[in-house]
C-alpha positions as CSV (number, residue, x, y, z in Angstrom):
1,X,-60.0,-88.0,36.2
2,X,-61.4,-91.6,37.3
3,X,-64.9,-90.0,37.6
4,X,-64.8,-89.3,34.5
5,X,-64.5,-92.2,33.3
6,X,-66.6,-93.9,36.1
7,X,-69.1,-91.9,34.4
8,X,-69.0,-92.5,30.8
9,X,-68.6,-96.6,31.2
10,X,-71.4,-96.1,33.4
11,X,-73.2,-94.3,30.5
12,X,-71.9,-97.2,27.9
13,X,-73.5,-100.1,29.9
14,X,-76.7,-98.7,30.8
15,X,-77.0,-98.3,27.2
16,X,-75.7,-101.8,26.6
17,X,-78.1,-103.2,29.2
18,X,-81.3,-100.9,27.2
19,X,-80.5,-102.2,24.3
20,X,-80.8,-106.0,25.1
21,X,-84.1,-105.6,26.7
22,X,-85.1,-103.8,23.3
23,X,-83.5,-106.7,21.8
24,X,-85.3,-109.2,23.5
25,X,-82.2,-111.1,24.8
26,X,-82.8,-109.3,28.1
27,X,-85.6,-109.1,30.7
28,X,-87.1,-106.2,31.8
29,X,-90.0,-103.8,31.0
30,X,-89.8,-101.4,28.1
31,X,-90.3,-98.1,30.2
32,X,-87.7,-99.4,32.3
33,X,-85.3,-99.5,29.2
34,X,-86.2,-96.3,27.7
35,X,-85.2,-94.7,31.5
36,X,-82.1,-96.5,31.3
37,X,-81.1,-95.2,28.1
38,X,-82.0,-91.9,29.4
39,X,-79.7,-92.2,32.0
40,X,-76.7,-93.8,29.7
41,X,-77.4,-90.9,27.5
42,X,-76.2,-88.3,30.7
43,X,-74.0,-90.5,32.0
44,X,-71.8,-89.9,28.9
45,X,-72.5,-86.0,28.9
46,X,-71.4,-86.8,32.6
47,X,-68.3,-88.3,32.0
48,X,-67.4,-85.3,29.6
49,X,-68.2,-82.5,31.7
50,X,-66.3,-84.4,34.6
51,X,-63.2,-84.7,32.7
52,X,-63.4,-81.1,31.3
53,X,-64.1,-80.2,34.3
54,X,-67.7,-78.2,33.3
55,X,-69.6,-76.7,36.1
56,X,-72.7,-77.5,34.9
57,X,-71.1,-80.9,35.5
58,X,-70.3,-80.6,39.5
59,X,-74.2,-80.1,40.3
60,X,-75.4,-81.9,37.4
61,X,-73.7,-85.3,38.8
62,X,-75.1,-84.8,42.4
63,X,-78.8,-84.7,41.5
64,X,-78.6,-87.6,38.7
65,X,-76.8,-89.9,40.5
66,X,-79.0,-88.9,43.5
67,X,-82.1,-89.7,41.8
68,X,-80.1,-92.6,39.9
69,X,-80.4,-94.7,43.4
70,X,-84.2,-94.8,43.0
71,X,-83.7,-95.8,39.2
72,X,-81.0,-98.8,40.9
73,X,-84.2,-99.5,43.2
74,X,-86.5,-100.1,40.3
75,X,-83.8,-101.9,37.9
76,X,-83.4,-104.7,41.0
77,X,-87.4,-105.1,41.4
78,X,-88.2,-104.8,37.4
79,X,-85.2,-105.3,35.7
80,X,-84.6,-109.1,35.4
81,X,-81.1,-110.2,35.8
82,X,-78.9,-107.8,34.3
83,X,-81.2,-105.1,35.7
84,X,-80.3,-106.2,39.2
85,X,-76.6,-106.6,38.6
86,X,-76.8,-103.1,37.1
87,X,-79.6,-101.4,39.8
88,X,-77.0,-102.6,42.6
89,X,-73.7,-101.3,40.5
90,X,-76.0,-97.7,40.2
91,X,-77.3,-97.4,44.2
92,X,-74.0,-97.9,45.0
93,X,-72.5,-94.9,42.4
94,X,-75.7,-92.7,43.6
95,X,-74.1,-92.8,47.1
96,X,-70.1,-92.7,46.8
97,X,-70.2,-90.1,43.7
98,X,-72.1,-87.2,45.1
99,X,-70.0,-87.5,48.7
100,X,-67.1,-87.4,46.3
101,X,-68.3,-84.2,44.3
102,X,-68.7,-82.5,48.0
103,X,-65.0,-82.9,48.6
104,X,-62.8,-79.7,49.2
105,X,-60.6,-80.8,46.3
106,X,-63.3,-82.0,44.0
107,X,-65.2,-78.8,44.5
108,X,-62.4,-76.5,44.0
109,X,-61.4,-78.7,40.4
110,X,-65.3,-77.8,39.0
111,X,-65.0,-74.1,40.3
112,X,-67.1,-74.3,43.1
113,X,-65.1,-72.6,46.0
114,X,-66.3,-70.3,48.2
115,X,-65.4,-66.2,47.4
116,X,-62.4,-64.9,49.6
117,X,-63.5,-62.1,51.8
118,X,-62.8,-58.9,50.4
119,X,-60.6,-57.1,52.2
């Protein structure tokens, strides 16, 4: 599933882009890394439980990339240059991946279809 892996590259650079601020060949505050890194860190759980197909997964992508475009709003005010490639890059997944977890066809891949009538 492309989500999936949307997810976990997502996951891999956030944690790339943490770690050269804690290296110093970045810019960008320290709290502003250790959120990041945070965020990397669920992005590949993410990208796990999207390509298993998890549950936990389905609702569990709609609130962190929800909140993730607030995160994109800080990294392009505090993040320095790769923070505002990267804040751009996660505003834009914080919109287009929860309207693609509320698909009919998404929705019924995690489980999350409504209960037929009884009869």
């Amino acid at each position: 599933m492309v989500i999936a892996v949307i997810a976990a590259a997502g996951g891999v650079l956030s944690l790339f882009g943490a770690a050269s601020v804690f290296a110093g060949s970045a810019t960008g505050p320290t709290w502003l890394a250790i959120v990041v890194t945070i965020f990397g860190i669920l992005g590949l759980a993410l990208g796990v439980g999207f390509y298993t197909g998890a549950r936990w997964a389905w609702m569990g992508g709609i609130l962190i990339y929800i909140v993730s475009i607030l995160l994109g709003i800080l990294e392009i005010v505090y993040g320095g240059t790769i923070g505002g490639v990267g804040g751009v890059i996660r505003i834009l997944a914080g919109i287009v991946i929860p309207l693609y977890l509320t698909r009919t066809g998404t929705k019924k891949f995690f489980g999350k279809t409504p209960a037929s009538p009884s009869p």
